[in-house]
C-alpha positions in Angstrom: 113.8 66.7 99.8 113.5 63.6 102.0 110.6 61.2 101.3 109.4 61.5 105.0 109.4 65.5 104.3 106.8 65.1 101.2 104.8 62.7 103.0 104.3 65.0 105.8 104.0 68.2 103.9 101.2 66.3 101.3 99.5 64.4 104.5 99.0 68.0 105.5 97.7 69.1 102.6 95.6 66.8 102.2 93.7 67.4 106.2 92.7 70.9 104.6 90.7 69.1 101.6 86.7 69.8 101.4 84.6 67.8 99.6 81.5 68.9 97.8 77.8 66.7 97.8 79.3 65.4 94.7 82.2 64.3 96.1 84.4 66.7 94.3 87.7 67.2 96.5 88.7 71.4 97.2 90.7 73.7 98.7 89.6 77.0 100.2 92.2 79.9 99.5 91.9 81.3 103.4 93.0 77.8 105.2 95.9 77.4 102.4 97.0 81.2 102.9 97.9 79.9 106.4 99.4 76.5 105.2 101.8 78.1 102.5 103.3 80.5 104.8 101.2 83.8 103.9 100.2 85.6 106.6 98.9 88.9 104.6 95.4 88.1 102.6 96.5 90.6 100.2 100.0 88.9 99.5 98.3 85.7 98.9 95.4 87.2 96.4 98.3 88.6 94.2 99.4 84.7 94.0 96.2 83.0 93.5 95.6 86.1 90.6 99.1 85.1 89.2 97.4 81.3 89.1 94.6 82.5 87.4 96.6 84.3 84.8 99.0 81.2 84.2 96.0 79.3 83.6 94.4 81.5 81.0 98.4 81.7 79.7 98.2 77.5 79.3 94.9 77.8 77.7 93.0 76.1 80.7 89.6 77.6 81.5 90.0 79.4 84.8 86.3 78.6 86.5 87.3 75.2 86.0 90.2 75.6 88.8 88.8 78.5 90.9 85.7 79.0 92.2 84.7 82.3 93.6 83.3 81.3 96.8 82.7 82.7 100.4 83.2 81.2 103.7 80.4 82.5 106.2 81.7 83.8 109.4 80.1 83.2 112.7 79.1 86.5 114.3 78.6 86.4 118.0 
């Protein structure tokens, strides 16, 4: 892949990073659904559970990777 190609794709990546009071940098799963390409919730969930099972699988404590957390939505 061409160097201008990674920068791009990581400068994008990086414009959906949150950051907590602490300062803690995170992603929210709904705005990377849209940014990986997945435009079915449900196709997306079975990845992020496949993540979750490769980091019980490498011995890494899951909460420390992924939070369950909402994302209020505005009702008009």
């Amino acid at each position: 892949m061409k160097t201008e190609i990674i920068q791009t794709l990581t400068a994008n990546f990086e414009s959906y990073a949150n950051k907590s009071e602490n300062g803690v940098e995170f992603w929210l799963a709904r705005d990377l659904q849209g940014l990986l390409g997945y435009e079915k919730w449900d196709n997306f969930l079975n990845v992020i559970e496949k993540a979750k099972t490769a980091c019980e699988v490498s011995k890494h404590n899951v909460s420390d990777h992924f939070a369950d957390a909402g994302k209020k939505v505005l009702i008009g």
